[in-house]
KOLZA-380033 format. One record per residue (C-alpha): residue in three letters; y, x, z. Coordinates in nm, 2 decimals. Each point is the difference from the previous one (the first is absolute). Last residue first. Layout:
N
<pt "ALA" <Y X Z>>
...
//
This chain:
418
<pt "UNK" <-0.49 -0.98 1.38>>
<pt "UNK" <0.01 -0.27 -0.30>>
<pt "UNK" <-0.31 -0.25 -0.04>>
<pt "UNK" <-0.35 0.04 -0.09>>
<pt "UNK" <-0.26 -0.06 -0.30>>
<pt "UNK" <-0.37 0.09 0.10>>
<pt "UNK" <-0.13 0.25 -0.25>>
<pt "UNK" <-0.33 -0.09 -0.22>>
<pt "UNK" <0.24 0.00 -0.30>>
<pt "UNK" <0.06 0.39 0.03>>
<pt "UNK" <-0.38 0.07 0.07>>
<pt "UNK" <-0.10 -0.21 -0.30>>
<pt "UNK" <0.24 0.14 -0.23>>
<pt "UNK" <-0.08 0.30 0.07>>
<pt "UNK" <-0.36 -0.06 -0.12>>
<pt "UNK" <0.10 -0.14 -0.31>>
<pt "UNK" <0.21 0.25 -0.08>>
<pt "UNK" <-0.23 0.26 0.07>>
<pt "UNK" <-0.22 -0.19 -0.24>>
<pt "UNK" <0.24 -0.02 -0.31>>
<pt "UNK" <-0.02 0.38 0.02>>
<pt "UNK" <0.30 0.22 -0.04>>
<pt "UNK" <0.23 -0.03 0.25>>
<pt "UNK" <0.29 0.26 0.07>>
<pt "UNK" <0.25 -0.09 -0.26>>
<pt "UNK" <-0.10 -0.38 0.13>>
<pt "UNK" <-0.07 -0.21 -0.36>>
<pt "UNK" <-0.33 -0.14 0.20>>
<pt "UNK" <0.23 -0.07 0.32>>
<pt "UNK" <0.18 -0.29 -0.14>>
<pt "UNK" <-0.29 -0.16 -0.11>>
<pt "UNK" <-0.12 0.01 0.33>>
<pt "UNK" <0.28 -0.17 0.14>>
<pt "UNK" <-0.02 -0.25 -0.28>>
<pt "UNK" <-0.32 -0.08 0.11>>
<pt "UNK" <0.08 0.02 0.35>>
<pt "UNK" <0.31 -0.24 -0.04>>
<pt "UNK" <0.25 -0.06 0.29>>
<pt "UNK" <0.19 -0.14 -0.32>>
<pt "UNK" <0.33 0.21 0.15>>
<pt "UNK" <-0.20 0.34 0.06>>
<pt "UNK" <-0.16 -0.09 -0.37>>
<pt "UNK" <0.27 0.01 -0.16>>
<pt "UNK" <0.14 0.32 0.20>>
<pt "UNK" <-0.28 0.18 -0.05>>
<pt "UNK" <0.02 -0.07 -0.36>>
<pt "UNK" <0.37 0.12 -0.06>>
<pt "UNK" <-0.09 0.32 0.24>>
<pt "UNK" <-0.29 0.07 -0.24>>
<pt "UNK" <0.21 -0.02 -0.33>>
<pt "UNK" <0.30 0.22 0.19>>
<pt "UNK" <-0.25 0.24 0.08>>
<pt "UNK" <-0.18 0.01 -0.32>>
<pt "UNK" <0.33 0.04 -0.18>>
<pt "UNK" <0.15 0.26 0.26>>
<pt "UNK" <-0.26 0.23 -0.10>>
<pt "UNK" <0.00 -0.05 -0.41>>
<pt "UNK" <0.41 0.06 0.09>>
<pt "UNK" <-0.07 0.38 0.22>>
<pt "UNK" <-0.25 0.07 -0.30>>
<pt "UNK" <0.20 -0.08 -0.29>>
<pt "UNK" <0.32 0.17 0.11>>
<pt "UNK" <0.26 -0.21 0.16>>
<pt "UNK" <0.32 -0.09 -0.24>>
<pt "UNK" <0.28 0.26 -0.02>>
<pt "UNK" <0.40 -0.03 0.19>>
<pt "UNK" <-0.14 -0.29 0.20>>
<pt "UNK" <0.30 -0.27 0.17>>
<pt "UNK" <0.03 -0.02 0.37>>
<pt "UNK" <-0.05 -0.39 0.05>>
<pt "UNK" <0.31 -0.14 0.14>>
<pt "UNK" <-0.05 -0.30 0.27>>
<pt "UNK" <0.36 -0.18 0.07>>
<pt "UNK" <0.16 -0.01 0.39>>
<pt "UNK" <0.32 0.23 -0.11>>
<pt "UNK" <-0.19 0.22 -0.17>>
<pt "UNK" <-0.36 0.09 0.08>>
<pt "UNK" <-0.21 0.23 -0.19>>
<pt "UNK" <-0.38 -0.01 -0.06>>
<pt "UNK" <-0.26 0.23 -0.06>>
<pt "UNK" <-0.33 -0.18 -0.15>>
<pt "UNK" <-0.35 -0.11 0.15>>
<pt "UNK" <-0.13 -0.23 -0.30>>
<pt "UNK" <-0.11 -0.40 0.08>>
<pt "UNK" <-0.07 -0.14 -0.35>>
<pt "UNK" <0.17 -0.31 -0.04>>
<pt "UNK" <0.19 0.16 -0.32>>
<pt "UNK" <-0.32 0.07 -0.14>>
<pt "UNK" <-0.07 0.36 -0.03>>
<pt "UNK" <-0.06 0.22 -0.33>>
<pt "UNK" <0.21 -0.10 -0.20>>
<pt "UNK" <0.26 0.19 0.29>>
<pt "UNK" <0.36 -0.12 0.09>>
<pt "UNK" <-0.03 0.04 0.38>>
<pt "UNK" <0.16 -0.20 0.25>>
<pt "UNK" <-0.26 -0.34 -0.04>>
<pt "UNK" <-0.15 -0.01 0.28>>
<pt "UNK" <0.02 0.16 0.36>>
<pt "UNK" <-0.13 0.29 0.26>>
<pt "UNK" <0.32 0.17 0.11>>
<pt "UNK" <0.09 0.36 0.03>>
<pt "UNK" <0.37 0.05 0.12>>
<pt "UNK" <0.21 0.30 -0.14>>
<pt "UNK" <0.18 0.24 0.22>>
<pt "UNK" <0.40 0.07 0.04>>
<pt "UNK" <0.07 -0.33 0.19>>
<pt "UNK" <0.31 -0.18 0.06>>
<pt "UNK" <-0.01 -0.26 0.26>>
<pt "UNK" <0.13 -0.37 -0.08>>
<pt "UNK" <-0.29 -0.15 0.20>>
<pt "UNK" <-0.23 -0.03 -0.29>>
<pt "UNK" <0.06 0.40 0.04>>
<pt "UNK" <-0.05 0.01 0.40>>
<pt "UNK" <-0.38 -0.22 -0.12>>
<pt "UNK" <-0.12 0.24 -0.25>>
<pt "UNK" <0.12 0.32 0.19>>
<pt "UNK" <-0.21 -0.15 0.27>>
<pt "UNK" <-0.27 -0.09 -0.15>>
<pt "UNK" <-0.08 0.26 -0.21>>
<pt "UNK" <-0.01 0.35 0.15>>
<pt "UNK" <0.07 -0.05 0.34>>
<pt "UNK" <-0.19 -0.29 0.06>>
<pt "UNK" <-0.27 0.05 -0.28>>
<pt "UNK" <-0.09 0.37 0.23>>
<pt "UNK" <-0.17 -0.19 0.29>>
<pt "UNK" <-0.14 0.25 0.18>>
<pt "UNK" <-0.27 -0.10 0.30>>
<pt "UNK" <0.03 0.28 0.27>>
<pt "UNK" <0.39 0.06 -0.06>>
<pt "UNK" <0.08 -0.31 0.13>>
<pt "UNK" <-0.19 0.06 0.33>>
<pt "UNK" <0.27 0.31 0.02>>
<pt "UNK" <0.31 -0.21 -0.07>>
<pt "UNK" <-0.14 -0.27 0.27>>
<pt "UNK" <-0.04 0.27 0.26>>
<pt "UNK" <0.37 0.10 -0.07>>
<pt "UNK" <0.17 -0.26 -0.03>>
<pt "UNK" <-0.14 -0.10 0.33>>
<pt "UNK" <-0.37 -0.19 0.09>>
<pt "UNK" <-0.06 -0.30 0.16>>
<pt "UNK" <-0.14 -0.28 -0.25>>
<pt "UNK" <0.02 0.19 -0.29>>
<pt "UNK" <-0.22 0.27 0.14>>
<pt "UNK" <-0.28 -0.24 0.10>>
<pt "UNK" <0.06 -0.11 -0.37>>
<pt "UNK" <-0.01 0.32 -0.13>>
<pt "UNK" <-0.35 0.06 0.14>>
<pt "UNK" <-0.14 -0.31 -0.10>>
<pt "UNK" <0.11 0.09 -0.33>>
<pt "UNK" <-0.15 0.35 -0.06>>
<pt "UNK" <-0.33 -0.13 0.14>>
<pt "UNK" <0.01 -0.24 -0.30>>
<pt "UNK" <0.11 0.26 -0.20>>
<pt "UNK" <-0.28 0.23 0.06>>
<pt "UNK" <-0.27 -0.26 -0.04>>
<pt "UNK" <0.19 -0.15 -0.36>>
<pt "UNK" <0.00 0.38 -0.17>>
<pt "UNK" <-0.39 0.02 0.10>>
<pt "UNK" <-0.19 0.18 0.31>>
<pt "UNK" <-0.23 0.25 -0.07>>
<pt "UNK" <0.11 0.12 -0.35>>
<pt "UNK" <-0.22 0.13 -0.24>>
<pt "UNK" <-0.05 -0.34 -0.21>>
<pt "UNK" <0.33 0.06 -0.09>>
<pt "UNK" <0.05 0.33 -0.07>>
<pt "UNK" <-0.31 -0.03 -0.22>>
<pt "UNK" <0.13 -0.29 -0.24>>
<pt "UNK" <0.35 0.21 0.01>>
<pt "UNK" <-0.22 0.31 -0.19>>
<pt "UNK" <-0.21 -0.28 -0.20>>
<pt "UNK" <0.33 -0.17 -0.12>>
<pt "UNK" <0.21 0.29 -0.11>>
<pt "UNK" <0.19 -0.18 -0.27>>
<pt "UNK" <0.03 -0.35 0.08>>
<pt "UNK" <-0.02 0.01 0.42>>
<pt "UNK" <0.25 0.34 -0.09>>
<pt "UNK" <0.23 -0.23 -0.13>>
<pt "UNK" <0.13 -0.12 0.36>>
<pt "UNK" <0.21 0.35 -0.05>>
<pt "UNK" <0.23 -0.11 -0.26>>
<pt "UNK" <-0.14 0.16 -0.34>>
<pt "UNK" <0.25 0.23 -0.18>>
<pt "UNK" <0.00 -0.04 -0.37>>
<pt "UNK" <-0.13 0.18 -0.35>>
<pt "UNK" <-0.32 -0.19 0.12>>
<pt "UNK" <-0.19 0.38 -0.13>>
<pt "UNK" <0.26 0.19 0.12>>
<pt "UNK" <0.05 -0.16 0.35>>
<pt "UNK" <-0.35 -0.01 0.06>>
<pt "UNK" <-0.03 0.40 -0.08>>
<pt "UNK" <0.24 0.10 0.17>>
<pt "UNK" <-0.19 -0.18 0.32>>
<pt "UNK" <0.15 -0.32 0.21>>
<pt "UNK" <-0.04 0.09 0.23>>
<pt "UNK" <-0.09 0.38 0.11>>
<pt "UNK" <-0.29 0.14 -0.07>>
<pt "UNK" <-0.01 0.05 -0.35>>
<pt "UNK" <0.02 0.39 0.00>>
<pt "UNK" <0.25 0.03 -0.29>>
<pt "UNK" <0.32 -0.10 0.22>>
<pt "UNK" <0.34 0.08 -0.08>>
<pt "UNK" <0.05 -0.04 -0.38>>
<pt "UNK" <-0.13 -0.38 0.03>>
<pt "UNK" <0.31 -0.11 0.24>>
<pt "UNK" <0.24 0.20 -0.23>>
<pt "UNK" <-0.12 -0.17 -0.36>>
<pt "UNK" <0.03 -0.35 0.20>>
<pt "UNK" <0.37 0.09 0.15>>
<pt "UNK" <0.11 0.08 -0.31>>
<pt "UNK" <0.38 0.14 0.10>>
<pt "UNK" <0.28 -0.06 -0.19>>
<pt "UNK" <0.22 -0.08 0.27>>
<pt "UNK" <-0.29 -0.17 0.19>>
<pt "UNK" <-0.28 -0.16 -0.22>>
<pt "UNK" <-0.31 -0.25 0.11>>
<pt "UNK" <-0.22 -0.20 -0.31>>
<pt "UNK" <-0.29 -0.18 0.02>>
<pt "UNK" <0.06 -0.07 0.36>>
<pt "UNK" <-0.34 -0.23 0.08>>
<pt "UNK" <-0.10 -0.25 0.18>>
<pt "UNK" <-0.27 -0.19 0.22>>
<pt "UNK" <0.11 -0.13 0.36>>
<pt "UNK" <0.16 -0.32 -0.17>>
<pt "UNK" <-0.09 0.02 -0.38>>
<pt "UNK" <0.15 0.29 -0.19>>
<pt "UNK" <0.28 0.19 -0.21>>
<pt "UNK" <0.26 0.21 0.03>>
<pt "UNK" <0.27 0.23 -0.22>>
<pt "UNK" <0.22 0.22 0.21>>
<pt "UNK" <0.37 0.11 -0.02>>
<pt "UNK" <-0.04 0.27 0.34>>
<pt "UNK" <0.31 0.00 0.20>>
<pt "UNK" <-0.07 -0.24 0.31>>
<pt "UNK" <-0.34 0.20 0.07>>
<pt "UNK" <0.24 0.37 -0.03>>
<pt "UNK" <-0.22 0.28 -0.12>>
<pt "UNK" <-0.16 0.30 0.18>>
<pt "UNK" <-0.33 0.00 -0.18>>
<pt "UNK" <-0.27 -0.12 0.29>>
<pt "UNK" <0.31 -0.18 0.22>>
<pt "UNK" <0.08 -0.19 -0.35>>
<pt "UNK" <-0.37 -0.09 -0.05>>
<pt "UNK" <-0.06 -0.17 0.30>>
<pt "UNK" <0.36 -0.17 -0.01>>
<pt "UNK" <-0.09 -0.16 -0.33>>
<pt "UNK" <-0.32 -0.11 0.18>>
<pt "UNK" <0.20 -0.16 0.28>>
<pt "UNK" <0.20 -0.17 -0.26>>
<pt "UNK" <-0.34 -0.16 -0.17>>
<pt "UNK" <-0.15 -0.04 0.33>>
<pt "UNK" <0.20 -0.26 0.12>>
<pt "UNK" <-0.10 -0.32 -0.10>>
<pt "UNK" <0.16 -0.30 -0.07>>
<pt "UNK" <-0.17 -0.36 -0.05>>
<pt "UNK" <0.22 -0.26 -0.16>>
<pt "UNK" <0.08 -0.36 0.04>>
<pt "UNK" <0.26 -0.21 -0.14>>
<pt "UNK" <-0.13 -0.35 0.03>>
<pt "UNK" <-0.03 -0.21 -0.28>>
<pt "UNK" <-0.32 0.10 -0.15>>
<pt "UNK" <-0.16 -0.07 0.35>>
<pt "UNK" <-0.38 -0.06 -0.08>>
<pt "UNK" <-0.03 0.23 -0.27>>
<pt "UNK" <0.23 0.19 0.13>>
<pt "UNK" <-0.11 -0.01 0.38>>
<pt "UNK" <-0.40 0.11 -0.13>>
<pt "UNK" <0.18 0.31 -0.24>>
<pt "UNK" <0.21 0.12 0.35>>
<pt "UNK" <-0.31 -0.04 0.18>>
<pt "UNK" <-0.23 0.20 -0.30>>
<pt "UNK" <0.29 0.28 0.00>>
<pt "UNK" <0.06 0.04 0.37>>
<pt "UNK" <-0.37 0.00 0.14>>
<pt "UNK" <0.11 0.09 0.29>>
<pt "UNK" <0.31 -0.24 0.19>>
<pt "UNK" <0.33 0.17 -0.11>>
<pt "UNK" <0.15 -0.29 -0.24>>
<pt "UNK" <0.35 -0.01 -0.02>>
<pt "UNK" <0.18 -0.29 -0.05>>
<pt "UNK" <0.33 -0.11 -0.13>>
<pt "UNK" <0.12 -0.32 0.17>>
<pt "UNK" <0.08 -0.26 -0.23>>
<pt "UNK" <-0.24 -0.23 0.06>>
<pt "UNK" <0.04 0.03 0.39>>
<pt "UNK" <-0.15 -0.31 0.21>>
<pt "UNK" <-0.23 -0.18 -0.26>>
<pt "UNK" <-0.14 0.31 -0.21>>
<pt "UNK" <-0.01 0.26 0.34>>
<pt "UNK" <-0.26 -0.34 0.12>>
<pt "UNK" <-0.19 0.03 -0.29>>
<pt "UNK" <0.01 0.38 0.02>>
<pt "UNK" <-0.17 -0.06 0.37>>
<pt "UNK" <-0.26 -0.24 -0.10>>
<pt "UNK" <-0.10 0.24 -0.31>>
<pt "UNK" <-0.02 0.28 0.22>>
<pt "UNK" <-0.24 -0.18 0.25>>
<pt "UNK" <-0.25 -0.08 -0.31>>
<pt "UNK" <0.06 0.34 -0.17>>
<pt "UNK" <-0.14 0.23 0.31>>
<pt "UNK" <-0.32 0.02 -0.05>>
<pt "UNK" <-0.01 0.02 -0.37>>
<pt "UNK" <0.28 0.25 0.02>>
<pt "UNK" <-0.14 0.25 0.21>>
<pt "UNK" <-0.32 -0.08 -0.19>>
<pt "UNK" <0.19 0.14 -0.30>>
<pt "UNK" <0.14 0.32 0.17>>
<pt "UNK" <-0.35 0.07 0.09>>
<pt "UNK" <-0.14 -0.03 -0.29>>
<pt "UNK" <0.21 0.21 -0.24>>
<pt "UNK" <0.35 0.07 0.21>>
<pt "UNK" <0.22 -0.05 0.30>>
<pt "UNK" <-0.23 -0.03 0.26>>
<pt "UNK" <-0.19 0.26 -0.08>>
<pt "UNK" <-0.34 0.13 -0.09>>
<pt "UNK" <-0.15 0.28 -0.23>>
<pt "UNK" <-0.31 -0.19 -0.24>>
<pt "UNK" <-0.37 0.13 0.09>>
<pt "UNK" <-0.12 -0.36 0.09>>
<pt "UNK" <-0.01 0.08 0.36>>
<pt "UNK" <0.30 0.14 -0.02>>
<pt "UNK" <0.19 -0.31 -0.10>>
<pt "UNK" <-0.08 -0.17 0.34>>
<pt "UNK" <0.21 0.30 0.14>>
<pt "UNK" <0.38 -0.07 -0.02>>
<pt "UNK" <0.02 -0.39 -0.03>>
<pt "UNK" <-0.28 -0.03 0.26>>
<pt "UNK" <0.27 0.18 0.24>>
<pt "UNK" <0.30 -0.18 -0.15>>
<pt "UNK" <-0.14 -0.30 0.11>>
<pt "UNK" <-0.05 0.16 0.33>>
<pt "UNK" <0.27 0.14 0.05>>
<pt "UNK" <0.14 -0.40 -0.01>>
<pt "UNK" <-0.10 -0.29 -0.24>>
<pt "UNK" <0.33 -0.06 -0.14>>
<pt "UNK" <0.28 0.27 0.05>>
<pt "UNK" <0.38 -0.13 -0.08>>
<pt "UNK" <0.22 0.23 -0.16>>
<pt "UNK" <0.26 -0.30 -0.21>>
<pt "UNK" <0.34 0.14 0.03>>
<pt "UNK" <0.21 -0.27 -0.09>>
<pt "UNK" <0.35 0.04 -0.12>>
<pt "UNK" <0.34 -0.20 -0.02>>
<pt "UNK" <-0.13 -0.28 0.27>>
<pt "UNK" <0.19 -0.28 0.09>>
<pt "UNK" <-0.27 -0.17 0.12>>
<pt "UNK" <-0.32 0.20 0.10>>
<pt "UNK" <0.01 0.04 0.31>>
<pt "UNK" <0.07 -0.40 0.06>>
<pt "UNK" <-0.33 -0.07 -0.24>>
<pt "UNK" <-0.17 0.25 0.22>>
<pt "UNK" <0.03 -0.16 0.36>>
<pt "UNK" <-0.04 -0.38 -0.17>>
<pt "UNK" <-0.35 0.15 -0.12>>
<pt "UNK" <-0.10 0.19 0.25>>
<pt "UNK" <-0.02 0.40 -0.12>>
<pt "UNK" <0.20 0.08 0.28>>
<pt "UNK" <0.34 0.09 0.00>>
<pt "UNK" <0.24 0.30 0.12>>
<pt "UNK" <0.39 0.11 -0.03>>
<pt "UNK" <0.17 0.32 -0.03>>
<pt "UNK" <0.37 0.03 -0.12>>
<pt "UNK" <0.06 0.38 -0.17>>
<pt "UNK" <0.32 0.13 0.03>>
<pt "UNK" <-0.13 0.34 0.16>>
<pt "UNK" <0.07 0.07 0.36>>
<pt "UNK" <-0.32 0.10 0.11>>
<pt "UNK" <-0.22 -0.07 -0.30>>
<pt "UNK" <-0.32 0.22 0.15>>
<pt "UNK" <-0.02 -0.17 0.35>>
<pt "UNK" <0.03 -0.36 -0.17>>
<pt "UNK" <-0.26 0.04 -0.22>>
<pt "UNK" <-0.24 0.14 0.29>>
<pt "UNK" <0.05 -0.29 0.18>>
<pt "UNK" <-0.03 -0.24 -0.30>>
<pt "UNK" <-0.32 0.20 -0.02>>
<pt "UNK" <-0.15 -0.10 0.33>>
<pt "UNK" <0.10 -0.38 -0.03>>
<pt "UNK" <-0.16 -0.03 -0.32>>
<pt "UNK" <-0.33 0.16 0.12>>
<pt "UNK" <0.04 -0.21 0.28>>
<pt "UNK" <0.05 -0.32 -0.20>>
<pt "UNK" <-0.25 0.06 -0.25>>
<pt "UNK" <-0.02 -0.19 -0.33>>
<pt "UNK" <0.39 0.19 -0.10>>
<pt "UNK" <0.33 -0.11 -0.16>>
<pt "UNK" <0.22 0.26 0.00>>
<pt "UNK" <0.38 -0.15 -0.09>>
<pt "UNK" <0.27 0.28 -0.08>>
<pt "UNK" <0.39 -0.08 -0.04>>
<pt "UNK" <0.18 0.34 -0.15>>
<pt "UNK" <0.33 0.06 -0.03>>
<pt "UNK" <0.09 0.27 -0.21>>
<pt "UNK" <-0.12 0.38 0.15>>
<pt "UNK" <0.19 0.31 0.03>>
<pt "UNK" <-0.07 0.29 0.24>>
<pt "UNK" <-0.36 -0.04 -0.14>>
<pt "UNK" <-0.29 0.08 0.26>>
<pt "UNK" <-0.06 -0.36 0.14>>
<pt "UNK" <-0.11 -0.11 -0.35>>
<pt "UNK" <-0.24 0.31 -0.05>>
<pt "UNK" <-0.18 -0.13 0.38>>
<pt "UNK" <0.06 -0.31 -0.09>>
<pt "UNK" <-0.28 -0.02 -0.31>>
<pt "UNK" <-0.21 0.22 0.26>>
<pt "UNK" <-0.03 -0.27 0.25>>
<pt "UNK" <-0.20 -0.20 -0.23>>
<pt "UNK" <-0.29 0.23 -0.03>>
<pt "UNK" <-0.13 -0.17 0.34>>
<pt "UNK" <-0.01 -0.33 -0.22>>
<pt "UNK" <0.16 -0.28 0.20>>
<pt "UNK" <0.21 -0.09 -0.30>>
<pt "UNK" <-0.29 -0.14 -0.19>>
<pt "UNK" <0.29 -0.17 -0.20>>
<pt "UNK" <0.26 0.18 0.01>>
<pt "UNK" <0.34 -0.20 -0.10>>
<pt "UNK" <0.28 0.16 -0.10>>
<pt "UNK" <0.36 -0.22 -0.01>>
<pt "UNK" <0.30 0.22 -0.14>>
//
């Protein structure tokens, strides 16, 4: 099987080997990264290599030149698309120009997820097109923030292509709660729903076990998250990126607390691993790995891409796609975040034992609704339907915020891939 990485020059790369190199029995593997910096590509090819040892895995490099990517990309069974536009600091206005306007900030959702997008969609678009031509029948996974409005932009655009975005907080939620109440992840039947990085298990049991009733048994103080008394009253269990929906003004303060942002930190994070790649040993390389965590490896792509591979799996896949849930009240476009099986190469949603309680699907309505705008309007490289977009934000409600976002957003040079 043919993987190509595109933004494979990413220090986080190394870490997708580093669980590949570990098995004692792999399938043949032929990896591409294709990476914008040639020493930074050089560096963690290096690494790569030091953590696959003897592994079956066939490691080959490109640019993102034109003729250089089209040959990366031929032949290709899966594409891994993780590229970075617009650098730390894009993600560094992503993560604190929503402060000023009293909104939590990320690169993943409300504002700054969309500007990551509306910076970034131009240079995207060029490199799908390209994906389209080469390797139309390539699945692809889409890891490049924000998952569910890119994924919604390259279907609209794309409707051919089989793309999906995949998280992995879903499973390593499941295992959060099974270490808290001694239950096995892989044995719990489970009931999900959500939008990428917002979800909820509205039903967990293990051998006759409510997990739910358990979790809000243990804790009355309402410190810990999410609180008993959140999980009652959605009658689910929030993933953790929730608490920007639930505990805005606590995260709100976190944030503008901080010295130095999320994108500062990891941008000194890289360099450093980087100087390590070059030079370093196994070991040196294992510990600057374990500086910047990059959990969707193990607990996502990987299992996803060993079981496209012919790999059995015991764990479910979350993907961000349409039309694999029966519901009146989605469209079958509608982009939903839903466990999936795989068998034999064919996509298998988990079916739902009881629908979604009222609040947990009124939720994921006004998410889906805003991500299906904020995609149109991503693709138009609109500002009017940008704003639009924003006025039916969970988290927005004046028409003038959104106007005023709208005009910092907008005001954003557009850039290329890192």
């Amino acid at each position: 099987m043919k993987v190509v990485v595109l933004g494979g020059s990413s220090p986080s790369t190394p870490v997708l080997f580093r669980r590949l190199g570990a098995r004692s029995k792999m399938p043949h593997l032929e990896f591409c990264l294709v990476g914008r910096s040639h020493g930074h590509l050089v560096s963690v090819l290096r690494a790569v290599r030091t953590l696959v040892g003897k592994a079956p895995i066939l490691l080959q490099s490109s640019s993102f030149a034109p003729a250089e990517i089209v040959s990366a990309l031929r032949g290709a069974d899966l594409v891994l698309v993780q590229v970075r536009f617009g650098s730390y600091e894009g993600r560094n206005f992503d993560e604190t120009f929503p402060l000023r306007y009293g909104l939590c900030g990320d690169e993943s959702l409300g504002p700054g997820g969309l500007s990551a997008a509306w910076r970034a969609w131009p240079a995207m678009h060029n490199l799908l097109t390209t994906v389209a031509s080469v390797c139309p029948d390539a699945t692809i996974l889409m890891l490049s923030s924000p998952v569910g409005i890119f994924v919604g932009a390259a279907r609209h655009m794309f409707p051919a292509l089989r793309i999906y975005g995949i998280c992995e907080l879903p499973w390593t939620t499941l295992q959060d709660v099974s270490a808290l109440l001694n239950a096995d992840p892989t044995g719990i039947d489970f009931d999900y729903l959500g939008v990428n990085h917002v979800g909820w298990f509205y039903r967990m049991e293990f051998e006759g076990r409510d997990l739910l009733l358990e979790y809000e048994s243990q804790d009355s103080s309402g410190e810990r998250w999410p609180s008993s008394q959140l999980v009652a009253s959605c009658r689910g269990f929030p993933t953790k990126y929730l608490r920007l929906h639930y505990n805005q003004q606590q995260v709100l303060q976190e944030q503008r607390e901080r010295r130095v942002s999320r994108a500062e930190i990891l941008k000194e994070i890289s360099l450093e691993s980087y100087r390590v790649f070059r030079s370093g040993g196994e070991h040196a390389i294992l510990t600057t790995l374990e500086r910047r965590p990059a959990p969707w490896y193990d607990h996502a792509v990987v299992p996803f891409l060993l079981s496209l591979a012919g790999v059995p799996s015991t764990i479910p896949y979350f993907l961000t796609g349409p039309g694999w849930l029966t519901n009146a009240a989605f469209d079958s476009q509608d982009l939903l975040e839903l466990p999936i099986c795989i068998n034999l190469g064919k996509f298998r949603p988990k079916s739902c034992r009881k629908p979604p309680p009222s609040h947990i699907l009124d939720t994921v309505k006004a998410f889906v609704a805003y991500e299906r705008k904020a995609a149109r309007a991503v693709v138009e490289q609109d500002g009017r339907q940008m704003q639009n977009a924003l006025e039916i934000h969970p988290w927005i409600d004046k028409p003038e915020l959104a106007a005023a976002l709208t005009a910092q957003i907008t005001a954003q040079p557009q850039v290329g891939p890192n």
